[in-house]
C-alpha positions in Angstrom: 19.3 16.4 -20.7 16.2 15.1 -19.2 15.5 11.7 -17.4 12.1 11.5 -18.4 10.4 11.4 -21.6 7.4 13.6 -21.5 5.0 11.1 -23.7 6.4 8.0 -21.5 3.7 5.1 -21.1 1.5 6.8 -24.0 0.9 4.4 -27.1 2.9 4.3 -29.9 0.3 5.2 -32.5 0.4 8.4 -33.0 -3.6 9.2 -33.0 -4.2 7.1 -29.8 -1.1 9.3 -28.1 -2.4 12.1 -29.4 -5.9 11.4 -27.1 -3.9 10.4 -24.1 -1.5 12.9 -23.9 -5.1 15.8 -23.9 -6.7 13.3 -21.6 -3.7 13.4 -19.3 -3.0 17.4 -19.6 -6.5 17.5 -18.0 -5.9 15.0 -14.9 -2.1 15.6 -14.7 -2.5 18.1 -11.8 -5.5 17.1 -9.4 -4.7 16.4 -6.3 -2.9 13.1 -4.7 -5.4 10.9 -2.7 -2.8 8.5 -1.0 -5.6 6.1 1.2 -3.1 3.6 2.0 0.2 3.8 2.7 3.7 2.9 4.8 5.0 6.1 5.3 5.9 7.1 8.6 3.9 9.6 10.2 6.8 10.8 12.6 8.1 12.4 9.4 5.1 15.1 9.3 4.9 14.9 13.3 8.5 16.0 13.9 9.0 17.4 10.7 13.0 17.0 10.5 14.6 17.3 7.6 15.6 14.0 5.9 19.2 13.0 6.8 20.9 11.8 3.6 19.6 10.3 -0.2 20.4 6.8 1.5 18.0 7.2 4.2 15.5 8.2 1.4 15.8 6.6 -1.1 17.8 2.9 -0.3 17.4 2.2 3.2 13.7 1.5 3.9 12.8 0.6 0.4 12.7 -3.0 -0.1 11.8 -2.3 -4.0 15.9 -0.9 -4.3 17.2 -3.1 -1.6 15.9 -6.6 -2.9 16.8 -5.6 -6.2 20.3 -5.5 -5.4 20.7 -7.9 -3.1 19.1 -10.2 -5.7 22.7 -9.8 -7.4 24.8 -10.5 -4.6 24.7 -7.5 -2.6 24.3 -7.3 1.3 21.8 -6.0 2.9 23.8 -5.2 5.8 25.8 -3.0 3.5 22.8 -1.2 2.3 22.3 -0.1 5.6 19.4 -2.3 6.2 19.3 -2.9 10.5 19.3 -6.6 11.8 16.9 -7.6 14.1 20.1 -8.4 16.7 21.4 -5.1 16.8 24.7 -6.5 14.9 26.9 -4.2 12.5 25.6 -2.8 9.2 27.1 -0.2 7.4 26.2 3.7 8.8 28.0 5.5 6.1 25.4 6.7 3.9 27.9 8.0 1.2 29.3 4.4 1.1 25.5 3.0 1.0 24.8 5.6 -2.0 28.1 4.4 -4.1 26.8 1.3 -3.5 23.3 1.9 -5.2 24.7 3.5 -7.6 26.7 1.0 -9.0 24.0 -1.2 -9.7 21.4 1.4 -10.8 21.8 -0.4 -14.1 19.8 -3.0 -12.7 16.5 -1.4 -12.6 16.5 -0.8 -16.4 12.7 -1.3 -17.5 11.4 -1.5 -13.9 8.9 0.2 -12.0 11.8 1.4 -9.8 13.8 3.1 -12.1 10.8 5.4 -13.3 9.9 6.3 -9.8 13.7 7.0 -9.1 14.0 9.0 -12.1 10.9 11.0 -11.1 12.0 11.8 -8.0 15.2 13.1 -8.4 14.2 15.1 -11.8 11.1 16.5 -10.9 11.6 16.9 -6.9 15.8 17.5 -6.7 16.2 19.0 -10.2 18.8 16.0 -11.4 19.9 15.3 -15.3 21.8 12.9 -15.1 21.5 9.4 -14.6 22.5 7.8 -12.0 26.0 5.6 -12.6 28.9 4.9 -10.6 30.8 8.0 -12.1 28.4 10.9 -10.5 27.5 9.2 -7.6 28.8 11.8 -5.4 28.2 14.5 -7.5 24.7 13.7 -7.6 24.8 12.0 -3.5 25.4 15.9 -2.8 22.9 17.6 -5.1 20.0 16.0 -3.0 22.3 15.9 -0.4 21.9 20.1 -0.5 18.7 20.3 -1.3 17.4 18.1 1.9 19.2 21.0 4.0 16.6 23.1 3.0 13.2 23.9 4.6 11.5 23.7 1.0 12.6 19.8 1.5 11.3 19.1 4.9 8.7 16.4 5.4 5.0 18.8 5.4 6.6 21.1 2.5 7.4 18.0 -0.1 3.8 16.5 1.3 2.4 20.2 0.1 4.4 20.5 -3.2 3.7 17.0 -4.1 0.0 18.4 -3.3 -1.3 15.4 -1.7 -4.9 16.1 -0.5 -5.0 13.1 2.6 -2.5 10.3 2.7 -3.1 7.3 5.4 -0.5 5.6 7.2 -0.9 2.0 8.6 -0.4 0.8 12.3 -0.5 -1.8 14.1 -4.0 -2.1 16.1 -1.4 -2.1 19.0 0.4 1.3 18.1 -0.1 4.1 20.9 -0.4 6.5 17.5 1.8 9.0 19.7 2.5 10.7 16.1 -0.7 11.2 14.9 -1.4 13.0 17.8 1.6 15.2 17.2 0.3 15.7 14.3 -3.2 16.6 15.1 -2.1 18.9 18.2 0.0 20.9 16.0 -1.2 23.7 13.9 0.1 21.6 10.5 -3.3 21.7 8.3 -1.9 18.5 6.0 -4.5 15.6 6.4 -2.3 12.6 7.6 -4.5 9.6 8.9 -3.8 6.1 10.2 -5.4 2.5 8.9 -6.2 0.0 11.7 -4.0 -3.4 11.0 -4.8 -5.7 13.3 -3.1 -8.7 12.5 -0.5 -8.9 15.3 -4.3 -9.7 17.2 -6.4 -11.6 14.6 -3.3 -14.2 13.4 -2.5 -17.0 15.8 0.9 -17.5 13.9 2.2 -14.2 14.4 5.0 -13.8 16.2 3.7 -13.4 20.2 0.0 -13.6 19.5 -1.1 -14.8 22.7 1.2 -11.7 24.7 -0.3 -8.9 21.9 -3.9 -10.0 22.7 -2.7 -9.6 26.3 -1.1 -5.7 25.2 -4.6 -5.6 23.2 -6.7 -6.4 26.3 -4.4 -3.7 28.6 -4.5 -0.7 26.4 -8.7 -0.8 26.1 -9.2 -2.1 30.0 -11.2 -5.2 28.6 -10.7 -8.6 29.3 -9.2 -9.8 25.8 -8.5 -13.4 26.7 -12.3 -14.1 27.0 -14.0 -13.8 23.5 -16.4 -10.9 24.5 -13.9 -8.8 25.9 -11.4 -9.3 22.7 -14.0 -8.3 20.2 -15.4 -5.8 22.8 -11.3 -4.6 22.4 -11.1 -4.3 18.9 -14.0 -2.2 18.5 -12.3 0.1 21.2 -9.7 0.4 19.0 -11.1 0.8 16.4 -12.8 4.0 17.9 -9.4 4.7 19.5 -8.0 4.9 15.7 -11.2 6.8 14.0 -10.0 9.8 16.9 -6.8 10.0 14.0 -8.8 9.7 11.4 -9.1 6.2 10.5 -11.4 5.4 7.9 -10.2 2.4 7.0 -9.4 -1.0 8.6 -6.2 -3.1 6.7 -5.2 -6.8 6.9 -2.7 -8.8 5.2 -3.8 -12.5 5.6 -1.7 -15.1 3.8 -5.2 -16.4 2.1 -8.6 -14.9 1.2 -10.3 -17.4 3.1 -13.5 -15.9 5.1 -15.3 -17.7 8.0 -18.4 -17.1 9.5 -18.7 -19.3 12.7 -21.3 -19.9 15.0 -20.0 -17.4 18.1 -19.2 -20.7 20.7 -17.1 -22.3 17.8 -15.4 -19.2 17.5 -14.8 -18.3 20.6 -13.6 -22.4 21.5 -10.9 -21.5 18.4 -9.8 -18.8 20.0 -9.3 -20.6 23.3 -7.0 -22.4 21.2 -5.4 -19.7 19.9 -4.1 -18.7 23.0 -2.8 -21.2 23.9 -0.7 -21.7 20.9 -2.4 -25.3 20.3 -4.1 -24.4 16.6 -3.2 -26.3 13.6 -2.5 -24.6 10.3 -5.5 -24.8 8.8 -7.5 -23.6 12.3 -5.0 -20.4 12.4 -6.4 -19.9 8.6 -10.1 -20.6 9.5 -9.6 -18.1 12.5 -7.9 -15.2 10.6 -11.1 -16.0 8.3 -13.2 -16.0 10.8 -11.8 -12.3 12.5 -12.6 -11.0 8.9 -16.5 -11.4 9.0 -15.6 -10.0 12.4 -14.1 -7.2 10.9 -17.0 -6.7 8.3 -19.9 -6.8 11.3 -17.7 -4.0 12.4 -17.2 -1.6 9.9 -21.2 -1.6 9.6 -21.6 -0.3 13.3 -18.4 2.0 13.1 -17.9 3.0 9.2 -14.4 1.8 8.5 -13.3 0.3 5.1 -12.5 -3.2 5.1 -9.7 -3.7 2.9 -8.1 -7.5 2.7 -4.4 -8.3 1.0 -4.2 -11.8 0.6 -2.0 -13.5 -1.5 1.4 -13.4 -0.6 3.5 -16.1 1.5 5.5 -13.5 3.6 9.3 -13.8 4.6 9.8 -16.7 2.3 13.2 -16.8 3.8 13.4 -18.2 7.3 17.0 -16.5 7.2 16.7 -13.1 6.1 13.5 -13.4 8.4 15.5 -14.2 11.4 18.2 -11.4 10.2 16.7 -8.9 9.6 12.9 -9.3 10.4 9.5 -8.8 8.6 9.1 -6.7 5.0 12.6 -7.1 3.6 11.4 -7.8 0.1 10.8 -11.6 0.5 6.5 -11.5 0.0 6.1 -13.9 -2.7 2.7 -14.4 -4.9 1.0 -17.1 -4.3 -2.1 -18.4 -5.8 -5.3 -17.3 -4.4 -8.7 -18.8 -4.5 -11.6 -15.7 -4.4 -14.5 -17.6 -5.4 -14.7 -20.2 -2.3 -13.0 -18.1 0.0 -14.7 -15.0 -0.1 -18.5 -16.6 0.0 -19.0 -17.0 3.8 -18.1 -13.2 4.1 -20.0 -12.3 1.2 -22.8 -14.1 1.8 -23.3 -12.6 5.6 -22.9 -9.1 4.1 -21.9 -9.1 0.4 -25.3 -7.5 -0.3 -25.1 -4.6 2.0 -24.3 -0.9 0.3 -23.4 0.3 3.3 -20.3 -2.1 3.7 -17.1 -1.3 1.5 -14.9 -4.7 1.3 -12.1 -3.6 -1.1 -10.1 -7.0 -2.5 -6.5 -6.8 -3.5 -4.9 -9.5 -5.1 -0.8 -10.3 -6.2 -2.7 -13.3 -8.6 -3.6 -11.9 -11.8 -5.0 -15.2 -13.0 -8.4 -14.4 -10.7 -8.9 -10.9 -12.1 -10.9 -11.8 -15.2 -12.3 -15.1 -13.8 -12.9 -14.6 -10.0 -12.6 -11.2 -8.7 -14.3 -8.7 -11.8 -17.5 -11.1 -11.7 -17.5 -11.2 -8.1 -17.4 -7.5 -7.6 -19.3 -6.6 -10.5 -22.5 -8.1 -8.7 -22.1 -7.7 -4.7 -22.5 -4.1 -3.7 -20.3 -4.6 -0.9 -17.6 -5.6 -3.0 -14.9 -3.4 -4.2 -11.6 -4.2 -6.6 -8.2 -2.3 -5.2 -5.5 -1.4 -7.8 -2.8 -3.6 -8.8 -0.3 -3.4 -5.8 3.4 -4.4 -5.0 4.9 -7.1 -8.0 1.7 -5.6 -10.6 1.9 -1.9 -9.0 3.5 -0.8 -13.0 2.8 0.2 -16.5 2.2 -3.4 -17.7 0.2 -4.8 -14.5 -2.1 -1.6 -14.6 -2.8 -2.4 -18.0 -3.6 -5.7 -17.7 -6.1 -4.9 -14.3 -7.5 -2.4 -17.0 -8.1 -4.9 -19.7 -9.0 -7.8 -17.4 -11.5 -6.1 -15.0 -13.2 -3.6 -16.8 -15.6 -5.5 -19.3 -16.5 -7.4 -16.3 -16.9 -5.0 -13.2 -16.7 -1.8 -14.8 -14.9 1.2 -13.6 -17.0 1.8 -10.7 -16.6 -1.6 -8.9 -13.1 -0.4 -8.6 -11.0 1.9 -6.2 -9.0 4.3 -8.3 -5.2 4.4 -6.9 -3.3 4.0 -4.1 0.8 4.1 -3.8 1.4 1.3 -1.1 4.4 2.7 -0.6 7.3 3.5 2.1 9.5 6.1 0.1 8.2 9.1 0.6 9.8 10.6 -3.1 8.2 7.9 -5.0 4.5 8.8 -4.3 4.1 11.7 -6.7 5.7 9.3 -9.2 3.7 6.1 -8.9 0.4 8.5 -9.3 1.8 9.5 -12.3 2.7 6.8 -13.7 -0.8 5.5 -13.0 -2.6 8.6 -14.4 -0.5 8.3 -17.5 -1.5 4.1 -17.9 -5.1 5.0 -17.2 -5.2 8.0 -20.0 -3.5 5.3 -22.3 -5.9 3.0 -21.7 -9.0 5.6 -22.0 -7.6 6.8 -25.3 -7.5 3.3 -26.7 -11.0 3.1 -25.7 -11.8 6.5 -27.6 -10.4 5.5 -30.6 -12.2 1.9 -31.0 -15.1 3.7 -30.6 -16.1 2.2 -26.9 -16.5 5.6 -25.3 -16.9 9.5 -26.6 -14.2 11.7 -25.7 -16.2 13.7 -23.0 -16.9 10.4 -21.4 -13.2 9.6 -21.0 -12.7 13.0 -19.5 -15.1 11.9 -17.3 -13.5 8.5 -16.5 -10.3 9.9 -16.4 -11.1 12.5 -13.3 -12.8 9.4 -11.7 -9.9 7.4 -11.8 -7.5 9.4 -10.9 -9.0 11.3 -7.9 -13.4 11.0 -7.1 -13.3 6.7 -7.0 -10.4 6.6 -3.9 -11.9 9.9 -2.1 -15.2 8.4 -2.1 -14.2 4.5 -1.5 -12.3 5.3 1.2 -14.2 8.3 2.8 -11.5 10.9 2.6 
């Protein structure tokens, strides 16, 4: 019995599958370009073997672990830790029962297709998961994970990824990439500068990481100068690990572009933990234009994730801490907030500003016009609540008429399980070739050209937007 049906995501219509499933055959096998990611890079520094199918596939994933604690379940008994230290539940077999019990409820999601993936097509299960086989299949992967084929750099070279990029804080001493890069490993793991522990006055200890900031580059970060002067040391500190790409995850797409004493008074403010809401926004806006006049003197991607209100409860927040599955959507304005940015730099070729968005209202009215005439301007793939078969589709439908294919980024997983990458490529591969062959057959491209497309999509657009 197999978990996965080999024409899954392919249309219905038998001639339009038909093109898909040829246009697929062809892409299928190129290799993974993963420029943006959460995995941890002391998995392919140290190289251990993974320690249980908990710790893979429950623990850090808030996808599984919001799903179930949506129905009642506690996180502390997935294993999840709390920020205090206090008890949580160590036994992974007992976590793994857990999960399994309530696979049922990831019938028709994203997760349950990546799941499936994984354990078919990397740990060789039939079954489906259920409350019956949990053990039996708990020591399946359980076995496999004992052996070297399953260590960290041999599943990063079977699932052939080409370069993958991890993302740390601007603060991180990146002691793993450099285990990485000293050892004679050839995979191509790199890092993404986040700076927003340094750029947003609401984040937890600004005014002590500026201080951090200002002590690891020997500048002077409390003065304006010397905290811009800091960043771009970092920056150049991150490009040594082969940053290419810079990453920030503001709560709005709002862009500033200050006069340098008004910005330099706000950050004065900033400091001293006196700003208003709206004057930590206009700041965090602000630090983006920043961000762009940097990335044309060093090279680095600008990539911006707006959009969601993070740790929408105050009590799982305090719990448990940041990225426990409670990023919400929120509406985003593109068209007002981006213009200051864009109109210091939109217009330069030599700038890639990649735009994600969790508010698929703007795709086909704000963001596909706005990127399908700034050069600078580049449209990321549908990420975390639309990162699936039905929020490709709609990016697909919604963007292309408008900015094309080539104002667009191919693919990047976003994720922290390292089993599920291989499957969310597929899965977009597999959309894309659906949507290609629809194309095809109403006569909007020629098959050769959707060969084309589909290569494009799949691997050339992400190497060449993000420089890998």
């Amino acid at each position: 019995m197999a978990l996965l049906d080999e024409d899954r995501l392919f249309p219905p219509d038998p001639g339009t599958r038909a093109i898909a499933r040829d246009l697929y055959a062809q892409i299928k096998h190129l290799p993974i370009i993963s420029p943006h990611g959460h995995t941890d890079p002391r998995w392919f520094a140290e190289n251990v073997a993974f320690a249980n199918p908990a710790e893979l596939f429950v623990t850090p994933d808030h996808y599984v672990f919001r799903m179930l604690h949506s129905q009642g379940v506690a996180l502390e008994d997935l294993g999840v830790p709390r920020v205090d230290g206090g008890p949580v539940e160590t036994d992974p077999r007992k976590i793994w029962r857990l999960f399994a019990k309530h696979y049922h409820l990831f019938r028709a999601t994203p997760s349950r297709l990546w799941i499936d993936h994984a354990f078919q097509e990397v740990f060789g299960v039939t079954e489906r998961l259920a409350e019956h086989n949990a053990d039996a299949i708990y020591d399946q992967i359980a076995a496999r994970l004992s052996e070297e084929a399953f260590r960290p750099r041999a599943l990063f070279e079977q699932f052939y990824i080409e370069a993958i990029a991890t993302t740390e804080s601007a603060l991180d001493d990146l002691r793993w990439h450099k285990m990485i890069q000293d050892s004679d490993w050839t995979g191509r793991v790199t890092t993404t500068y986040r700076p927003d522990a340094v750029v947003d006055p609401e984040f937890a200890g600004f005014a002590d990481n500026v201080a951090q900031l200002g002590a690891l580059t020997g500048e002077d970060a409390t003065t304006w100068t010397g905290y811009l002067a800091a960043h771009r040391t970092r920056r150049a500190f991150f490009k040594e690990y082969g940053a290419t790409a810079s990453d920030h995850g503001h709560a709005t797409a709002r862009t500033e572009d200050l006069p340098q004493d008004e910005a330099a008074a706000l950050f004065a403010k900033a400091l001293q933990g006196k700003c208003s809401a709206d004057e930590a926004d206009c700041f965090r806006g602000h630090m983006l234009t920043e961000m762009a006049r940097m990335s044309l003197e060093d090279g680095l991607v600008l990539q911006i994730h707006p959009g969601s209100a993070r740790n929408h409860s105050g009590e799982v927040f305090a719990r448990f801490g940041r990225d426990k599955g409670y990023d919400i959507p929120t509406r985003t304005d593109y068209v007002t907030a981006l213009r200051p940015l864009l109109s210091a730099y939109g217009g330069r070729s030599d700038l890639t500003v990649i735009i994600f968005t969790l508010d698929e209202t703007a795709y086909s009215r704000e963001l596909a016009p706005l990127a399908g005439v700034y050069p600078a301007l580049k449209l990321g793939p549908p990420w975390w609540f639309h990162d699936s078969y039905e929020g490709m589709l709609r990016f697909r439908e919604m963007a292309t008429e408008t900015a094309g294919f080539y104002n667009t980024v191919g693919f990047n997983d976003d994720t922290r399980a390292f089993c599920s990458i291989p499957a969310r490529h597929d899965v977009a591969r597999r959309v894309d070739c659906a949507f290609l062959a629809g194309l095809v057959r109403t006569g909007r491209l020629d098959l050769q050209e959707a060969v084309e497309v589909a290569h494009d999509l799949t691997y050339r657009l992400a190497k060449t937007a993000y420089k890998l």
